[in-house]
N, C-alpha and C positions, 0 to 999 in steps of 0.2 A: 910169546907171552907166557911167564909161570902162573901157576894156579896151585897157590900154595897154602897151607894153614898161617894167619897174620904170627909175627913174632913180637916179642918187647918191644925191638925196636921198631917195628912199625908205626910204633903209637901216633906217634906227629902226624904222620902221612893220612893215616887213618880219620884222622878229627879233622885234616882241610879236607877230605873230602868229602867226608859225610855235611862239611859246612858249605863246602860248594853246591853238591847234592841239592842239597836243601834251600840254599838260595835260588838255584832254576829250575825246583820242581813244585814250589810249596809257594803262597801270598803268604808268609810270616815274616812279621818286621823282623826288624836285624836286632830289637831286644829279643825277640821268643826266638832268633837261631839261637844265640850267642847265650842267651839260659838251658837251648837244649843240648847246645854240644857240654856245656859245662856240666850237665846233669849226668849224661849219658857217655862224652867220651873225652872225661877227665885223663889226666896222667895217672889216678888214681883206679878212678872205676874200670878202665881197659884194661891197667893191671889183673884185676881182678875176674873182669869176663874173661880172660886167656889162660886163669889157672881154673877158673870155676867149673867143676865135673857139668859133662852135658853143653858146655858152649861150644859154641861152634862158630869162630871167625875163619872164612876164607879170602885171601886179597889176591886181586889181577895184578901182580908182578910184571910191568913193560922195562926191561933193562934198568930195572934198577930201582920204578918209580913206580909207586902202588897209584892205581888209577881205577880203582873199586875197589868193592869189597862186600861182605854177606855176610851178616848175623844172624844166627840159628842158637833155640834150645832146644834140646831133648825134652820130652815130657812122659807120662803116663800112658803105658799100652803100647810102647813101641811106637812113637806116633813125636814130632816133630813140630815146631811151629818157625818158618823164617820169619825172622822181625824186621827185618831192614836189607836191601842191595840197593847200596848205592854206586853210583859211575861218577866219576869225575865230570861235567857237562862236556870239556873239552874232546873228551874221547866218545863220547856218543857216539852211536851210529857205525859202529866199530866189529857190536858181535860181544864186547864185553859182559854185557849185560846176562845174555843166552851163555856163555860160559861160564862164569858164577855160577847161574845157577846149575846147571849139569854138574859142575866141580862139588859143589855143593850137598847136592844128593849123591853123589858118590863117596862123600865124607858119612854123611849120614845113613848110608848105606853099609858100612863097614861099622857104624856103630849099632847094626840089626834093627834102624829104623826101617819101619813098614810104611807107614800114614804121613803125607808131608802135605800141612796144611801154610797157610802164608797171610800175613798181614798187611795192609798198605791204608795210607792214610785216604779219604773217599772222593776229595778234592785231587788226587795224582792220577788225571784221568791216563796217562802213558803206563803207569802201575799196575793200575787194576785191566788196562787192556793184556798188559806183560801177561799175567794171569791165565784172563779168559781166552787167551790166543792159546794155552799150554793145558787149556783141558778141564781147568780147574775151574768151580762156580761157588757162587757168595752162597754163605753159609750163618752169617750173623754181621751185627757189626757190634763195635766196644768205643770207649773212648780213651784218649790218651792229654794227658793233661802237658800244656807247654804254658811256660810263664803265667802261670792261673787261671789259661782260659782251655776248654775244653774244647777236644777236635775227634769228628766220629773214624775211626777206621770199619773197613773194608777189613772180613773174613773171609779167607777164601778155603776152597777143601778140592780135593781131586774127587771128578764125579761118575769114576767108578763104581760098584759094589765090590765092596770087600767081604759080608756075608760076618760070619759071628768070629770075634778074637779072641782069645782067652789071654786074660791079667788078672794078676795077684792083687788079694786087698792089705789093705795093714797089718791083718792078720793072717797073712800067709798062704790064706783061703783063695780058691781059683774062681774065676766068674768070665764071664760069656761078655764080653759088649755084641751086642748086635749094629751096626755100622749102618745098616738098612733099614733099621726101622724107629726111627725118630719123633721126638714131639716138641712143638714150638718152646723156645725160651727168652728172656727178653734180651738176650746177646748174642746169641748161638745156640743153636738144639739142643734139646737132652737124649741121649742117644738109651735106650733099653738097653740094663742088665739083666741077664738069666743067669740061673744057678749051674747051667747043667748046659751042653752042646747043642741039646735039641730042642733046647728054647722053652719046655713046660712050665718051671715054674719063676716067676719073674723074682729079681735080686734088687733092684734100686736103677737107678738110671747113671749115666755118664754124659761129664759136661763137657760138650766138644768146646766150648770155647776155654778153656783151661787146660782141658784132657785130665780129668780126674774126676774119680768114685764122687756119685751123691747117693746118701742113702739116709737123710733125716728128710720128715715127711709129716708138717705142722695136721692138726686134728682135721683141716677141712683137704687136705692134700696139694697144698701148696710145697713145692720144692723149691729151697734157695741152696745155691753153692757156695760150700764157707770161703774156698777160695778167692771167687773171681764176683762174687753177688748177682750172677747169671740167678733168673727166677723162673720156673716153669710154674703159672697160674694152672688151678684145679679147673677145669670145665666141669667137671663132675664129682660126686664122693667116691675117691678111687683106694681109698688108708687101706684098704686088702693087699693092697695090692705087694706093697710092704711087710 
């Protein structure tokens, strides 16, 4: 079996499988598959995820016939989020599944990702085991809309300590995430930024369910992320702290 970055012409292969996929891992009628392949893995849109800086398609090549495959972005901090491995159902049980991902993090690996967190929908009880069998613990959940109705996913994160990272803001300027010391949000943690290595003085916080800078901070100290609308409610008056 190859394990290879997807090409053009994988497109076709690609979209049955992710529709196979999803017919034996998922209760969604066959209008919400057949609106999500069209959404997501158009002839148009895979176009497009395969030239897009930061994606990352890898497909299980068996002589000839892609029978998986793995969706991955780049994001903020050096830091990674897989959105989707699907397997063909036929081949289950195969090991596919655990090669992807390894092939995977090896791509990601070469692009100086550090952070590889993972998403899976919260109903793929086989998904989210995939996960916590590899180390890795829920971390928030998000929703993901198919045919107009809302479905929660599973966050997951590796549950190492990674200790403080340093990344760039928009303005070029350097900050600390601290990885370790976190505060609840209504999707995913807000992860503490410092200014400085040694954690003195505090910069704004980071939105692991996004992975990127929050640093607006309403009068009573409520945090929203403009990205993803992740919210950390104030327990306290904390606007110093900013």
């Amino acid at each position: 079996m190859e394990l290879r970055r997807a090409r053009p012409a994988d497109r076709p292969a690609v979209r049955d499988v992710a529709r196979r996929s999803l017919q034996a891992s998922y209760s969604l009628g066959p209008k919400a598959i057949t609106s999500a392949i069209a959404e997501w893995y158009s002839e148009d849109r895979l176009a497009e995820k395969l030239e897009e800086p930061g994606r990352v398609v890898v497909v299980a090549d068996e002589a000839g016939q892609v029978v998986g495959f793995s969706e991955s972005i780049v994001a903020a901090a050096d830091t990674a989020t897989l959105l989707w491995l699907h397997v063909d159902p036929a081949h289950r049980g195969e090991g596919i599944a655990s090669a992807l991902f390894e092939a995977t993090r090896e791509e990601l690996t070469d692009l100086d990702v550090t952070g590889l967190r993972g998403r899976v929908l919260a109903e793929n009880t086989e998904g989210t085991s995939f996960y916590e069998h590899r180390g890795f613990r829920q971390v928030g959940t998000d929703t993901v809309e198919i045919d107009g109705e809302s479905y929660v996913e599973n966050i997951y994160a590796e549950s190492e300590q990674w200790g403080r990272e340093a990344v760039q803001t928009d303005a070029d300027r350097t900050v600390y995430v601290d990885h370790d010391n976190q505060e609840r949000g209504s999707k995913a943690p807000f992860q503490v930024v410092f200014t400085e290595p040694e954690g003195d003085n505090r910069y704004g916080y980071f939105c692991s369910n996004c992975n990127t800078l929050a640093t607006a901070m309403d009068s009573m100290g409520r945090i929203e992320c403009e990205s993803c609308g992740n919210v950390r409610k104030p327990v306290r008056w904390d606007a110093a702290y900013l």
